[in-house]
Each structure stands twice: as C-alpha cells, then as structure tokens.
C-alpha positions as CSV (number, residue, x, y, z in Angstrom):
1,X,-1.8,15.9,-3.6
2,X,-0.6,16.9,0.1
3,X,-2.5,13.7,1.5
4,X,-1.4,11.1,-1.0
5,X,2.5,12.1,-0.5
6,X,2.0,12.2,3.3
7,X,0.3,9.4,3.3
8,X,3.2,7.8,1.6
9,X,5.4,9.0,3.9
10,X,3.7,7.8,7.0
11,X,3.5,4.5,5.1
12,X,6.9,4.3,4.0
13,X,8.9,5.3,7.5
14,X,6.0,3.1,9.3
15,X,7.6,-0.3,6.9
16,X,10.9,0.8,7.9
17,X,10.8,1.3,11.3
18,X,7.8,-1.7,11.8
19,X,8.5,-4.0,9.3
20,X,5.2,-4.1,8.1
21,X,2.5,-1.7,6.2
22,X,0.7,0.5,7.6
23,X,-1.8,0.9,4.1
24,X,-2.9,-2.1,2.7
25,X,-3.3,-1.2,-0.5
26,X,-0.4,-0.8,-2.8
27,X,1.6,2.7,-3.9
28,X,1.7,3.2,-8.1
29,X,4.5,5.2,-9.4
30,X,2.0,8.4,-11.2
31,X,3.9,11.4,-12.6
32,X,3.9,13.4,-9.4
33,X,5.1,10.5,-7.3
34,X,3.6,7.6,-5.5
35,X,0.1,7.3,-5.1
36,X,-2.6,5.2,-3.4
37,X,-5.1,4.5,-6.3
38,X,-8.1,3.6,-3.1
39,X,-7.5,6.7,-1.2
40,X,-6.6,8.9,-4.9
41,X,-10.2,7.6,-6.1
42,X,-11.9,8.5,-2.7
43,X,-10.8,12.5,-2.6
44,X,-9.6,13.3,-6.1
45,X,-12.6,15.4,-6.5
46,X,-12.0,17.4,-3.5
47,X,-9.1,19.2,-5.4
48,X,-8.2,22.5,-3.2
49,X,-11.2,22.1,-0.8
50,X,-10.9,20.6,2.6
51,X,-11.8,17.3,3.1
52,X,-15.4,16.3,5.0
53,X,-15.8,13.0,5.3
54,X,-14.3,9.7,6.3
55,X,-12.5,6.7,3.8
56,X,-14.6,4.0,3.3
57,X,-13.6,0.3,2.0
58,X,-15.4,-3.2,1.6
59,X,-16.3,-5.0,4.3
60,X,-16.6,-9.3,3.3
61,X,-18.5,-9.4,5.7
62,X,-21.8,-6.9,5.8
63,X,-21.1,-7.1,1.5
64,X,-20.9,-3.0,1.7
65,X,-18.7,0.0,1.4
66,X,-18.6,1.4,5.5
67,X,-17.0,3.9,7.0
68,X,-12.7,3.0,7.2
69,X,-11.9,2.7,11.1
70,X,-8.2,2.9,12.3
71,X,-7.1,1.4,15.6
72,X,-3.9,2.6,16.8
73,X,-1.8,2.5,20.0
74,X,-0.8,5.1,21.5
75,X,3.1,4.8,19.9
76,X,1.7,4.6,16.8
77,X,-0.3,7.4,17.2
78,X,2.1,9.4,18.4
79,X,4.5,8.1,15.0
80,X,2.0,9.3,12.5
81,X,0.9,12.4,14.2
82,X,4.9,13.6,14.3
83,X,5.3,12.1,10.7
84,X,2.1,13.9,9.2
85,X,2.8,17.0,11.2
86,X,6.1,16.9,9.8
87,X,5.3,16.7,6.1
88,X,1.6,18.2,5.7
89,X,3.7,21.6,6.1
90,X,5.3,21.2,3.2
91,X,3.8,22.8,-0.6
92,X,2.5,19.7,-2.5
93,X,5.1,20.1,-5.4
94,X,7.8,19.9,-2.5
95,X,6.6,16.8,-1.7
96,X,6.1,15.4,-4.8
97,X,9.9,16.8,-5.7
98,X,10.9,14.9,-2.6
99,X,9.3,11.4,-3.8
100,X,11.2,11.9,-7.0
101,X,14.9,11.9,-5.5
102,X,17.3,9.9,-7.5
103,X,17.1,6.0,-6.7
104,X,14.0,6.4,-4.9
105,X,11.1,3.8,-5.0
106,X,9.6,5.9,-7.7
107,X,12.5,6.9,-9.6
108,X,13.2,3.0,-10.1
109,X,9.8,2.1,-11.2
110,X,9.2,5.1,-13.3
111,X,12.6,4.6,-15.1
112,X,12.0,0.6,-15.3
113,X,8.6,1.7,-16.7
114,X,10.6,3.5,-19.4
115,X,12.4,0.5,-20.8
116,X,9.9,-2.4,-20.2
117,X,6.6,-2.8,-18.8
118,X,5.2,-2.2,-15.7
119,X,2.2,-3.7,-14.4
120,X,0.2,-1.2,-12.4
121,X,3.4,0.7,-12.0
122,X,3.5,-0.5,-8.6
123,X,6.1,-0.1,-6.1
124,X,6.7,-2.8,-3.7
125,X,6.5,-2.2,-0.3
126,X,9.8,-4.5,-0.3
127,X,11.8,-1.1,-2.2
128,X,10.0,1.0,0.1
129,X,11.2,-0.3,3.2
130,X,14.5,-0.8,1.9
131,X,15.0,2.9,0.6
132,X,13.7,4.4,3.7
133,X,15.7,1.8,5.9
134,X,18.9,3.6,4.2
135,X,18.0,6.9,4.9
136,X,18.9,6.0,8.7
137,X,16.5,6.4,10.9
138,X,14.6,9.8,12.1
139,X,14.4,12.1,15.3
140,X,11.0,13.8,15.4
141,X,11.8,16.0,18.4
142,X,9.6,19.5,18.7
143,X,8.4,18.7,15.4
144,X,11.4,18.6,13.3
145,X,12.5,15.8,11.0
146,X,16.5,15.0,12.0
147,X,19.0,12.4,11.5
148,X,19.8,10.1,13.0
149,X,22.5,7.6,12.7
C-alpha cells in the first residue's frame, strides 16, 4: 500500500507543479484510496516483503513485456526523491487516510460512484492537478513537507 499512495503523491504534486503526468497510466478510486491498477498488478503479491525486482510494461516495438526504464533530470530527480522521502515515512493507513480528505480526487469519485456509475472509477489527472494546485505549493527543505503560499 506504501508504494501505490506514494506513488500517487509523486504523481499528483509532479501534475501540479509540471503540468503534465508523471505515470501514464491512470489512478482508480479503490477503498483505501487511489491506485495504479499496472503498478497494483505488478507487486500486489509482494504484500509485507520488500520489493526485488524492476516494473515492466509493453514495448510496440520488440512486441514484449521489458524491464520499465525512467529518464529523469536531475530537478526531477531531486522532486521525487524529496517527495517519496517525504511520504514513504509515513504508516500505510496514514496515507491512505490522507488520500481520503474531504473533496479530494478520491472523495469525489468514490461519492459520484455512490449515486451513478463510474467507469473504472477513475480519477482524472485533470481533478488531480487541480486539488493539489489548491493545496498551494510545497517547501521540501531538510526533508520536511511545508507550506508555501
């Protein structure tokens, strides 16, 4: 559970502050809060135990599952490393009580999902950006997650 709600994390500050995703795979709206059904699928059955090996994803290309490779700059990197560092301290269920604040991506879809259908129960990267955008924007100095307005 820690790396699906960091994951969204990373991905949901990285649309605010970028303007553009950094998963490409959609977020659903599960009951402990947003997953990614690709990276979900991959580690699910690791439970507890650390994880040992790589993502993988289909490449067009070769027709074949190979290992995922990320190519950051160094801002980037920087951005994720202070963002996961940040919330991979945290116990799962606080992050998952975190995802679930009122108004939140996945408080809207998982209450719309209570009164109509909702395909996927996906959350738009659109309601993301938007909720995370109003949260102001963050100060990760020495490690801690402040303010900033």
């Amino acid at each position: 559970m820690t790396l699906l709600k960091v994951l969204y994390f990373g991905h949901a500050w990285y649309l605010s502050k970028y303007q553009r995703p950094l998963v490409a795979q959609p977020f659903e709206a599960w009951k402990y809060g947003p997953v990614n059904r690709v990276v979900y699928d991959q580690y699910s059955q690791y439970g507890k135990k650390p994880i040992d090996k790589k993502a993988v994803s289909f490449d067009v290309e070769r027709m074949g599952f190979y290992e995922t490779v990320a190519d950051f700059d160094s801002d980037t990197e920087k951005f994720l490393r202070d963002i996961f560092g940040y919330y991979a301290r945290f116990h799962p269920f606080h992050l998952s009580d975190l995802t679930h604040e009122k108004g939140s991506p996945w408080d809207i879809i998982w209450s719309e999902a209570g009164r109509s259908a909702v395909p996927g129960m996906t959350i738009p990267n659109s309601l993301i950006a938007s909720w995370f955008s109003e949260q102001g924007g963050l100060d990760w100095t020495n490690g801690e997650q402040r303010r900033v307005t």
